[in-house]
Wavefront OBJ file of the C-alpha trace (Angstrom):
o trace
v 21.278 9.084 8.398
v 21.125 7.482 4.936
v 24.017 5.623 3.417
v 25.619 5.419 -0.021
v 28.321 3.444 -1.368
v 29.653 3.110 -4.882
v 32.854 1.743 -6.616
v 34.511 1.957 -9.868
v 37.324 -0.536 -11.821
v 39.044 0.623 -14.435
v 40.597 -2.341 -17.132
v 41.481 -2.921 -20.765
v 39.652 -5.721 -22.860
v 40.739 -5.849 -26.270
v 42.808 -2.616 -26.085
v 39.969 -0.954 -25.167
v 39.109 1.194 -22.023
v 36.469 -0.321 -19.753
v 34.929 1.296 -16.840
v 32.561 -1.113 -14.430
v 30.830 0.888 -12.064
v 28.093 -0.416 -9.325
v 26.435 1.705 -6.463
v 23.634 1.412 -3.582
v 21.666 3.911 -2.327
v 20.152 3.931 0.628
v 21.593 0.736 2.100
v 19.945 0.404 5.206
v 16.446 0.733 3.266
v 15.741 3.284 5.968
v 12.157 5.230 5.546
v 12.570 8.525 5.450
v 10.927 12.285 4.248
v 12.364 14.398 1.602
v 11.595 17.788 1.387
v 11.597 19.197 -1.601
v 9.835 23.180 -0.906
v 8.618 24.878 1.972
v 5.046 23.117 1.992
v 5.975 19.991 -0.019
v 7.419 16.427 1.717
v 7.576 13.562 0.012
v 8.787 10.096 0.878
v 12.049 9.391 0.726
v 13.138 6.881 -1.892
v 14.022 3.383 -0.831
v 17.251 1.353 -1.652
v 18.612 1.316 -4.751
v 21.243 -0.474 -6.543
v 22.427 0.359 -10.018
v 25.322 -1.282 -12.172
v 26.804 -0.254 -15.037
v 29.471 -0.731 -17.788
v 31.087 1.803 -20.050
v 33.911 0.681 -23.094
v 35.254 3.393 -25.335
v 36.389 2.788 -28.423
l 1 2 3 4 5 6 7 8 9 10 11 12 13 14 15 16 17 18 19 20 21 22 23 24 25 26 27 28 29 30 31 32 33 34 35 36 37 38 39 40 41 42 43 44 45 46 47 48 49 50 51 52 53 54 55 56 57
């Protein structure tokens, strides 16, 4: 089984909407096959962490 998390927070900074967001795929870096067609496996992708921020003005 492969595990994802992810979480958001929402605030205001100088009257402005900001959105922090931060997420990990895959977080027991287990080793695993994808497959994508019926004569087509590839490996699966290993764990990933991403983080972002997003302000609107």
């Amino acid at each position: 089984m492969i595990v994802n998390i992810g979480a958001n927070y929402l605030t205001r900074i100088g009257g402005h909407d900001l959105t922090l967001r931060a997420a990990i795929d895959n977080i027991t870096n287990r080793r695993y096959w994808m497959f994508q067609y019926s004569d087509y496996i590839a490996p699966g992708d290993p764990r990933m962490v991403s983080v972002n921020a997003k302000i609107d003005f």
